[in-house]
N, C-alpha and C positions, 0 to 999 in steps of 0.2 A: 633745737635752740634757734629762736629767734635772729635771723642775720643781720647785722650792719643797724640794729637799732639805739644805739648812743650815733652814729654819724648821721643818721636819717635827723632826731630831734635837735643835737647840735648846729644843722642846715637851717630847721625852722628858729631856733634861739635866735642863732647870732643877725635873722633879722634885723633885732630890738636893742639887743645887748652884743656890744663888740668886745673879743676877750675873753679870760676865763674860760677856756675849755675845760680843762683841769678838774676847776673847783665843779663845773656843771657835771663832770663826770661822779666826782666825789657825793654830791646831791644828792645824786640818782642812785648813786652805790649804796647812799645810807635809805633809801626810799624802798630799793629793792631788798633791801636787808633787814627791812624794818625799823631803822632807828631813827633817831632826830640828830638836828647840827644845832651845831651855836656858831654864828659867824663874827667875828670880833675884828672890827673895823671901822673905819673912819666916816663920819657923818659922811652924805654926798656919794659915796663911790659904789655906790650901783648894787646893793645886794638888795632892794627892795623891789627893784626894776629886774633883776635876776629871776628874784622867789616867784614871782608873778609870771615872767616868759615861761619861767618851768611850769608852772601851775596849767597857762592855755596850751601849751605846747601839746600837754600829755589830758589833756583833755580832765582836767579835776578842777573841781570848786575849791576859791582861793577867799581867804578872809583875811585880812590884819588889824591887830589891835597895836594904838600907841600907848606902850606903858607911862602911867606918868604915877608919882607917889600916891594921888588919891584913885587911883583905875583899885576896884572892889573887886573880891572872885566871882560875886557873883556876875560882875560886866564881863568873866569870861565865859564862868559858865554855863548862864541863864539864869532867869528868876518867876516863880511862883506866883500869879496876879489871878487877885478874888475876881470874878464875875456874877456882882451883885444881882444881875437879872436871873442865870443859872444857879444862882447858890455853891457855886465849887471854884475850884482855884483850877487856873490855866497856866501851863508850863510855856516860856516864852524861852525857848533855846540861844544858848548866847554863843558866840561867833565859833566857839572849840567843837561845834556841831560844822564842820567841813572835813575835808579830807586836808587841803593845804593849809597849815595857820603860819602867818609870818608876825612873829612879837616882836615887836620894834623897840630896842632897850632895855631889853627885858631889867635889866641892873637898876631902872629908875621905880621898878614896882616895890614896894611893899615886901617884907617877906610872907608875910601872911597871902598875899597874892601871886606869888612865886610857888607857892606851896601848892593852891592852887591846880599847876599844871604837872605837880607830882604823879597826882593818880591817873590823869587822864593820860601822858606819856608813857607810862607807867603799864597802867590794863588798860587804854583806851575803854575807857569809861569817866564818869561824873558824879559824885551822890550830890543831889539836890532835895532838899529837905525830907530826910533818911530814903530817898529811893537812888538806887540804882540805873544810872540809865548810859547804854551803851552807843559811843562813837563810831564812824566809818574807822572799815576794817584796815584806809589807806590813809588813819590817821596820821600827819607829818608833820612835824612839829620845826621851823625853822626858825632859831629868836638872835636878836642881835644885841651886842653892847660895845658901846663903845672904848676903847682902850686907854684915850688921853684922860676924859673928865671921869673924874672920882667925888665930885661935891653933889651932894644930893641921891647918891647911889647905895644902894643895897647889895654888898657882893653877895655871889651865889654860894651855896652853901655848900662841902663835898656830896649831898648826896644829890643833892641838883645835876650839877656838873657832870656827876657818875651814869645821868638819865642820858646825856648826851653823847652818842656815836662819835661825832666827828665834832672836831673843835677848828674853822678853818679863815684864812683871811682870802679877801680877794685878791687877783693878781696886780701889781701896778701896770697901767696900761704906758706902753712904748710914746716914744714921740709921735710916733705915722700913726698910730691908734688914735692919739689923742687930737688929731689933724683929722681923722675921720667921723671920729663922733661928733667933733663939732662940727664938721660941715652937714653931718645929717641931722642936727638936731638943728640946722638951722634952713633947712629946706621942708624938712617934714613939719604939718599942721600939730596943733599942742593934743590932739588927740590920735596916738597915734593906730595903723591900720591893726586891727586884732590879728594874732598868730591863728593858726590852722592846727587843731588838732593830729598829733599823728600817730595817736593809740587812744586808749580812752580806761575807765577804771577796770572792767572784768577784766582786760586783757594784761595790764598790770600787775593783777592778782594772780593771772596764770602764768605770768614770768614769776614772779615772788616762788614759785611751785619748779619751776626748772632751776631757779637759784641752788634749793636744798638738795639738787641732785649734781650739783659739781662736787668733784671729787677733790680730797683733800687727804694729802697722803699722811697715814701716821708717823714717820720722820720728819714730815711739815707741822703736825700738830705738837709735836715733841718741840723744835725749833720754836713755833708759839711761845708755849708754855715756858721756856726755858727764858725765853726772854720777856714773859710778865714778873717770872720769880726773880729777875734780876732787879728789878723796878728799886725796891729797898737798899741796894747798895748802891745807887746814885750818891752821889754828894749831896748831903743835907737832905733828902729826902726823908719824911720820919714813918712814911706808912706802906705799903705793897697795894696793888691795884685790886678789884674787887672780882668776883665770879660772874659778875654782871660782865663786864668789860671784856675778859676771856670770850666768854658766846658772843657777843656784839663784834669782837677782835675775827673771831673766826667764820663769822655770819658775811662779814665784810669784805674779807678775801675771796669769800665763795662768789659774791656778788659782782666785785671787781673783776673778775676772772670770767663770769657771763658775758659782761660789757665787751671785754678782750676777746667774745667768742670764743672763749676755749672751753673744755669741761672738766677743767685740772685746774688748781692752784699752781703757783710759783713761788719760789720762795722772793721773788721779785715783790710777787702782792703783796708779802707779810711785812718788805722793807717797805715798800713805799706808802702802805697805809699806818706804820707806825708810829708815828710823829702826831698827824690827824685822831688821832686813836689814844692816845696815852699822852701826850703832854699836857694836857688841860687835867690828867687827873694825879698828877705829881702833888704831892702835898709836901710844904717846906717848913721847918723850925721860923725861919726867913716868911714873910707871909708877902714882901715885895719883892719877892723873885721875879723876873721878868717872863712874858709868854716866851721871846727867843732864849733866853737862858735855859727853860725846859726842855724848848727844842734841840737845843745843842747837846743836852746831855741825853738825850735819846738816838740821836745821831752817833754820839760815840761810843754807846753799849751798841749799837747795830755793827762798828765794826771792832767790836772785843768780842762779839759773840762768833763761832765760828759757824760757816754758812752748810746747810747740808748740800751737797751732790749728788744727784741721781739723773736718770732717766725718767725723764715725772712723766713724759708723754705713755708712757707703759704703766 
């Protein structure tokens, strides 16, 4: 196992970005896991500045698209252009050709455009006029919307939502935090100094590879399962969570528990990533439930459920 590599790239982030340890952990837990986030948060508060520190940090090409109602799929996923001097068409790859993509808003695209990053999240891949064409293997999907304004938005759909690992907001930053970013953005030039890689993609891929070898004890897996099957008896909930979310659920722990260096789950991992994990896929009678009101009721089936005890180090 890789040692001390969330505190190594944490040292290089908080460079640029002050704060958010947490959620940069959570990032990376969905990266190593395979999955995508959807971050849901306030215009201005730093998750575009984030998505991009993680992007140079770990040495991966970083794209972002702004959704806006008229952005097309094919502005995502590229388009087919004749080459009347060759006589054939030339594939011009659109931006979901990276490994990092940060969608900004995603809530203001289109649903037909939303749809869009179905497949590609999905099998990283694209069909562009009936061919198939395959995405980096460290495709990472980070999109944002915001939580106040609802005029001119497209909510996402449940199978959208079910595509996304981690549902997360950023942290409020303190007073002293907020006394320090302004003095550094008022000393530093508008261009600020690039970060320093301090891994790069093979190496990524072969953590992704040590991830699936942490140990995950079946009285953990049991624990899991027991608290997705309780999903349905929330209040007003009208559906149970999907088999997608189960794997993603437990893909996630395993990854969390790398970052923590260890080679064992906890059942620590299963509470603290289960909020991130299952409140954005709550489905209500209510359709204005709020995202804290999810949260709250995930909190309190974590403590109706009774905790397993063991010796998990053995």
């Amino acid at each position: 196992m890789t040692t001390h590599f969330f505190s190594t790239l944490h040292q290089e982030i908080k460079r640029q970005v002050i704060g958010n340890e947490q959620e940069q952990r959570l990032l990376l837990t969905a990266l190593l896991a395979e999955g995508h986030v959807l971050l849901e948060d306030d215009p201005g508060s730093g998750k575009t500045a984030l998505s991009r520190a993680l992007s140079e940090s770990l040495g991966l090409r970083f794209q972002r698209v702004q959704a806006t109602p008229d952005l097309l799929p094919s502005d995502l996923t590229g388009i087919s252009v004749y080459r009347q001097d060759q006589n054939t068409f030339e594939f011009h790859p659109g931006p979901v050709f990276t490994e990092i993509l940060l969608v900004d808003e995603i809530n203001r695209a289109t649903p037909r455009t939303q749809s869009a990053l179905l497949e590609a999240m999905a099998e990283r891949q694209v069909t562009v006029d009936g061919q198939s064409r395959a995405l980096s293997e460290l495709f990472f999907v980070i999109a944002t919307q915001n939580p106040l304004e609802t005029a001119g938005t497209f909510p996402l759909p449940e199978a959208q939502l079910d595509r996304f690992m981690f549902q997360l907001s950023l942290e409020k930053l303190t007073h002293a935090d907020k006394e320090k970013m302004l003095m550094a953005a008022l000393k530093e030039s508008l261009l600020a100094e690039p970060l320093t890689a301090v891994t790069e993609a093979e190496t990524i891929l072969e953590l992704r590879k040590q991830v699936r070898d942490i140990y995950l004890h079946p009285v953990l897996l049991d624990y899991l399962v027991t608290l997705c099957e309780q999903i349905p008896s929330l209040e007003g909930v009208v559906t149970g969570v999907s088999h997608r979310c189960l794997i993603q659920f437990a893909k996630a722990c395993q990854a969390l528990a790398f970052l923590k260096e260890r080679n064992f789950v906890l059942p620590d991992d299963i509470q603290e990533l289960a909020v991130p994990v299952l409140a954005h896929r709550l489905f209500f009678q209510n359709t204005f439930t709020t995202s804290a009101r999810k949260e709250e009721l995930i909190r309190e089936l974590l403590h109706k459920i009774p905790v397993p005890t063991e010796n998990w180090e053995q």
